[in-house]
N, C-alpha and C positions, 0 to 999 in steps of 0.2 A: 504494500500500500504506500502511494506519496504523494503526500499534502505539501505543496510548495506552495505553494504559492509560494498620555503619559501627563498625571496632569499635576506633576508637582511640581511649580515653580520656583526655583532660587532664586532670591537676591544676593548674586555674584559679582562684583568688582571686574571680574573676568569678561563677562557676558556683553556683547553685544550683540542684538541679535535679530534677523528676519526672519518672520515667521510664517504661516498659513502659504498659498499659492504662491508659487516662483517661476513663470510659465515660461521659456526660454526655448529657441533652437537648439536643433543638436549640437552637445557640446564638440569642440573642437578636437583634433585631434594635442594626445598628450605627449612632450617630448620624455619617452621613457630611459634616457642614459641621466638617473640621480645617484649622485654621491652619497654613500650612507653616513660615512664616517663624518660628511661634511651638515648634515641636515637632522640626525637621530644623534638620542643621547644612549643606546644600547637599550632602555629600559621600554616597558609595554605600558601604553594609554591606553583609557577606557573610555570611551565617549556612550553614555544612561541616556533614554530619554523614553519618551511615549511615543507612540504611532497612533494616532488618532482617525476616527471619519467614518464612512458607512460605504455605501458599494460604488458611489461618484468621485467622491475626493478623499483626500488624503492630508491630515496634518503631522507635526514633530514638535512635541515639549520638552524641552530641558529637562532634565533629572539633576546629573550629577557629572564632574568628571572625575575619575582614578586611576593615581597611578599604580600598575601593578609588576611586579617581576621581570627577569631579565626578559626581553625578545626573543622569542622561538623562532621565528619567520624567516627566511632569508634574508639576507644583505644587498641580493643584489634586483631577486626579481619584488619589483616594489610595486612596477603599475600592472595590473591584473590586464592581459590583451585579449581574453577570452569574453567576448557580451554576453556572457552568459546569467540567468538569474531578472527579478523583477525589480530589483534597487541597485545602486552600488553607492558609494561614498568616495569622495574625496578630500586630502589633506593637502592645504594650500600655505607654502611658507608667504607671511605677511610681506618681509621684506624686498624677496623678489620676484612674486605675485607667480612661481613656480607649481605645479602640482609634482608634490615630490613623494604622495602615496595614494594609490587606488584599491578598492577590493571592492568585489561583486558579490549577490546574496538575495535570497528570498527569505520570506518571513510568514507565518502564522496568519499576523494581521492581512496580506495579500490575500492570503487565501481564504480566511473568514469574508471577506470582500464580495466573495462570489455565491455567498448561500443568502439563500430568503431574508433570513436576519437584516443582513445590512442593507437589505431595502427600504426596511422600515423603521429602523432606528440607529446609532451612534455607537458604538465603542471604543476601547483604548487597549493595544497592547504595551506589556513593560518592555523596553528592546534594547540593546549593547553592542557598539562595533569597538573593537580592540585595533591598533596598530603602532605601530613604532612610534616612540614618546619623540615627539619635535623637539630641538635642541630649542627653539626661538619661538617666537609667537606666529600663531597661525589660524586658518580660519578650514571649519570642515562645511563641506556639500553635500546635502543629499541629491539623489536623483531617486525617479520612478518612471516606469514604462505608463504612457497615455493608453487607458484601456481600448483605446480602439486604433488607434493609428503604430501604438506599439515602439515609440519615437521615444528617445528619452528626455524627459523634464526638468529639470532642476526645481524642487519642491520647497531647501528649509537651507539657510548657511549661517553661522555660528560663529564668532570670534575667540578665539580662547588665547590668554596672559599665561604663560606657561611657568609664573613664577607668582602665580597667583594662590594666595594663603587657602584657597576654598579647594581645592586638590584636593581629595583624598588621598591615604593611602594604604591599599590592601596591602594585609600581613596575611601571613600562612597562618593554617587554624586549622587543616588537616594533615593526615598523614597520604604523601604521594611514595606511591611502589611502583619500580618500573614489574612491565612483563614480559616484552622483549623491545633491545635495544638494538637497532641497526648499524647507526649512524648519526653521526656529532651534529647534532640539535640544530645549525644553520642549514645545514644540506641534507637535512630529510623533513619528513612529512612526518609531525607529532602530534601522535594522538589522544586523546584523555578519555578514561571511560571511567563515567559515574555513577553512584549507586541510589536508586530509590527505593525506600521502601523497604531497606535492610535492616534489621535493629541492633542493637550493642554487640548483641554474641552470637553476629552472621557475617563476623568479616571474613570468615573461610569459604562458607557458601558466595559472597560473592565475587574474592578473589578466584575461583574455581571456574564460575562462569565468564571471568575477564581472559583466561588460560583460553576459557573454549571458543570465545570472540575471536582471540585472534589465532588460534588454529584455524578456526574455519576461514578468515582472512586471508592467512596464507597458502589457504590449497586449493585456492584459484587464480588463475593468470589473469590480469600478469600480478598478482601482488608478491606470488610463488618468489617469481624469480627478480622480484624487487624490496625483498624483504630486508637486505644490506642500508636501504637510505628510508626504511621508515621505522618509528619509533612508538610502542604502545605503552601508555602510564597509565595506573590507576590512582585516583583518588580516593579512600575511605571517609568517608561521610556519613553515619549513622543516622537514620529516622528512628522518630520517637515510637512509630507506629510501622507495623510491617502491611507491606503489600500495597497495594495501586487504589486506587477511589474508582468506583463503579456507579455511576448517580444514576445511570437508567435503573438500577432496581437499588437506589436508596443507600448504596453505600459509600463511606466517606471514612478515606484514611489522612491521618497526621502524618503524610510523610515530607521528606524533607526538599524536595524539589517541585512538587505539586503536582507529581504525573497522573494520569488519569485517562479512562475510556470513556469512549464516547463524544469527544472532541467535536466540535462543532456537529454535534448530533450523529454521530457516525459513531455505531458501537465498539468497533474494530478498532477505530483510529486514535490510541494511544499517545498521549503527546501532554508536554506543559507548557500552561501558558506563562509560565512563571520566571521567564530568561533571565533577569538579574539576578535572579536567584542562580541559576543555573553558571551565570556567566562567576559568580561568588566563591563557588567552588572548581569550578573546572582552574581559578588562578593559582591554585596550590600545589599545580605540575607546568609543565612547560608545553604549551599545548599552538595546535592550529585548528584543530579538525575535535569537536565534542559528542561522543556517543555517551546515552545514558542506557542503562541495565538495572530493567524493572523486576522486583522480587513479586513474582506473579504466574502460572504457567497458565493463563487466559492469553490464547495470541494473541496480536496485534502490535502497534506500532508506525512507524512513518522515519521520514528522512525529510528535510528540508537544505538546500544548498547554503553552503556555507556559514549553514545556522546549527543545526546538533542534525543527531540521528538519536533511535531510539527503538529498542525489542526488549520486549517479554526474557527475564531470564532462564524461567521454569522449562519444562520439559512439555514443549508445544508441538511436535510431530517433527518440523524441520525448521530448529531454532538456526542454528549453523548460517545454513542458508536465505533465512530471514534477516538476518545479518547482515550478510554481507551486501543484501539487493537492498537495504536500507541504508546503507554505506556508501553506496554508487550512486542513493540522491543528497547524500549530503555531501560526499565529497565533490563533485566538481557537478551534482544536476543533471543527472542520468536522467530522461524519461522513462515512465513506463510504455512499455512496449506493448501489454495486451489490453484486447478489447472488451467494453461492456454491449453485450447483445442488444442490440435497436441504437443504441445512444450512436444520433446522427450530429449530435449539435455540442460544444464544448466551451466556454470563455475562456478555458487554455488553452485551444486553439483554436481560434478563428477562422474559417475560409481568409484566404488570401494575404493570408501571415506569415511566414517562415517561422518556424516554433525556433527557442534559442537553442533546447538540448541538443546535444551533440548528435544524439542517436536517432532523432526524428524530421524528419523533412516533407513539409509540401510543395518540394521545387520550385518554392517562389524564390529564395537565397539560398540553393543549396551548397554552391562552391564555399570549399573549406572544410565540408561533412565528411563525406567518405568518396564521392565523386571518381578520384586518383584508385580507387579499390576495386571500381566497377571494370570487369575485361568488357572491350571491344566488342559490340556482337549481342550482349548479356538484351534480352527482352526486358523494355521497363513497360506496367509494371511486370515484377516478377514474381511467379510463382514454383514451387516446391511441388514436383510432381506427388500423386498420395501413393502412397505409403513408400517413399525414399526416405534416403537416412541421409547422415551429415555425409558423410564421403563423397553423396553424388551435387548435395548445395553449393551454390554459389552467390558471390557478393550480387546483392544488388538492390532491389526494391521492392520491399512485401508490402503491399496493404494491408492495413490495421493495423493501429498503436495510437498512443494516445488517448485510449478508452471509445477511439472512435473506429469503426468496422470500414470507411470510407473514407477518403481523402488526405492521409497523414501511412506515410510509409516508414518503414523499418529497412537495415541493412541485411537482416541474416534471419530465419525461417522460426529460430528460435533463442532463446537470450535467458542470461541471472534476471533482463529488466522484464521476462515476459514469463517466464516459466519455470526459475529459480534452478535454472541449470547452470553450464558453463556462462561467463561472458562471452557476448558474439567478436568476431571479429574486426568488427565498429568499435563495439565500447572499448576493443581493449585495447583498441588502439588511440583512443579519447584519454583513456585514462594514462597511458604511458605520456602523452603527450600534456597532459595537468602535471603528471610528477615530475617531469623532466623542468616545467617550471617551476613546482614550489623546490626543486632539489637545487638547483643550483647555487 
């Protein structure tokens, strides 16, 4: 399953600030050769705020800023070249009006966006981007994709004095345990898996299932054979209260990140809305990438890009692989691949939209996808004669993905994003090509 898609005010000394609509052309192109040494002080910012609005617009509230632990992130790749995802942010050095950090992401609130609910009323998600702490003062951007034109906006921009007393600053307050270590924390991808719903005397149980996360991680390609540059940590974090909150039939647990079923009405779909929270503990390792590991064997779960992941730790039929296809939407926004029977119509994908995911294309912007993969010849679209096996497939264009049976094609007959098998030959080449950027 994958769901991709603030209203406390400071009086900061810090703060200047634009708020509500920021309606703008597309932004320009970024020049990405930044100096780190010359622009970051080593250490990681937290930029808090609320996401605000109903299924039209879109606001950002001020929270908080914080500073938190050394930088996990590379040094060198800074501005994110992949458009992938439904916001991204930017960090703008004040004095020479430079963007010297980009990162891209979906969120919770996007996707609440698109149910009933937000037709007819307001809410507020709590939300946190993390990036390299500015050496100088500087101003952050948000952007958001225009729901119909799919253009990106410039929505909320923010001044921040980076010598300003109202800083926070996170201290460690848990215990982080690595479980396996690859590679020197600038040049790999590090991961943080957190516990909900464990209590005082289950730190075994859910170190056990962080063991079994990332075996099943590694015994699929490519992470197999790229297991040298990524890095998996746990943090231990005790709930007061064991197990997950169930409101469709009246139950409600004290745990400690606010996971829960039934997420925007969706029994299955697992998830918290509680990301400050979440973002509270995952700083007590050195992280990029946040998975949470709920004490629950009720499936379910979700992946959102470059915001957490999150699975059942219990004994659900094929947790393993629940995993890791929730991994593939949060690390870098894998679509899903298979369809819902009749659903002809989607707001994630539009007719006449190029969807962002790597793995799905309506040949409206397909160059850049997998295009280079198709042989010569190949019939688009394309299909998998019945009953053939993989030996006799070929790259090219399946119909249905997306959740839609029409209009939205796939690379390969079957996928970890469509059938919880192997990754196909698309994604796995998506994903080597995400690691080879956050690795360097």
């Amino acid at each position: 399953m994958r769901k991709c898609f603030l209203f406390a005010l400071a009086a900061a000394a810090l703060l200047s600030c634009s708020s509500g609509k920021e309606m703008t052309a597309a932004p320009k192109t970024i020049d990405t050769n930044v100096n780190y040494a010359e622009f970051f002080t080593g250490s990681t910012m937290r930029f808090d705020f609320h996401h605000a609005g109903d299924s039209k617009q879109e606001f950002y509230y001020f929270d908080k800023v914080i500073r938190e632990g050394a930088w996990a992130g590379s040094e060198v790749s800074l501005i994110n070249p992949f458009d992938y995802g439904e916001q991204h942010f930017r960090i703008i050095d004040k004095a020479t009006g430079k963007v010297i950090y980009k990162n891209n992401y979906c969120t919770l609130f996007n996707e609440w966006q698109t149910t009933p609910e937000a037709v007819v009323t307001s809410r507020s998600f709590p939300e946190g981007v993390i990036f390299p702490e500015p050496a100088k003062d500087f101003s952050i951007e948000f952007y958001a994709r225009n729901k119909v034109t799919k253009e990106w906006e410039k929505k909320y921009t923010q001044d921040v004095q980076v010598n300003d007393y109202n800083i926070a600053l996170q201290k460690p307050q848990y215990e982080c345990i690595d479980i396996h270590i690859g590679g020197d924390v600038a040049h790999s991808l590090d991961i943080v898996l957190l516990p909900d719903g464990f209590t005082a005397d289950e730190q075994e149980k859910f170190l056990a299932s962080c063991r079994m996360w990332s075996d099943a991680l590694f015994s699929y390609a490519p992470f197999t054979e790229n297991s040298h540059r990524i890095n998996v940590r746990a943090v231990w974090a005790p709930s007061k209260e064991k197990g997950v909150s169930k409101p469709g039939i009246g139950k409600w647990v004290d745990n400690l990140l606010g996971s829960r079923f039934y997420t925007l009405n969706s029994e299955r779909y697992q998830m918290t809305e509680e990301f400050q929270r979440v973002r509270d503990v995952a700083a007590n390792a050195p992280y990029e990438s946040i998975f949470i590991l709920t004490n629950t064997d009720k499936y379910g779960g979700g992946g959102i890009y470059n915001f957490y992941g999150l699975g059942s730790a219990g004994k659900t039929g094929k947790t393993g692989e629940v995993y890791v296809h929730e991994f593939g939407h949060s690390l870098m926004g894998l679509g899903d691949e298979y369809i819902e029977i009749g659903n002809t119509v989607s707001a994630l994908y539009p007719a006449g939209k190029e969807p962002w995911e790597a793995n799905l294309t309506r040949f409206v912007e397909f160059e850049g996808k997998w295009e280079d993969m198709i042989a010569e010849g190949t019939p688009i679209p394309t299909v998998a004669p019945e009953g053939s096996t993989e030996k006799d497939w070929v790259i090219g264009a399946y119909e249905g993905g997306g959740y839609l049976e029409k209009g939205v094609f796939r690379g390969w007959p079957e996928c970890m994003m469509k059938a919880l098998t192997d990754f196909c030959p698309v994604c796995q080449k998506a994903i080597i090509r995400y690691l080879d950027y956050i690795c360097k």
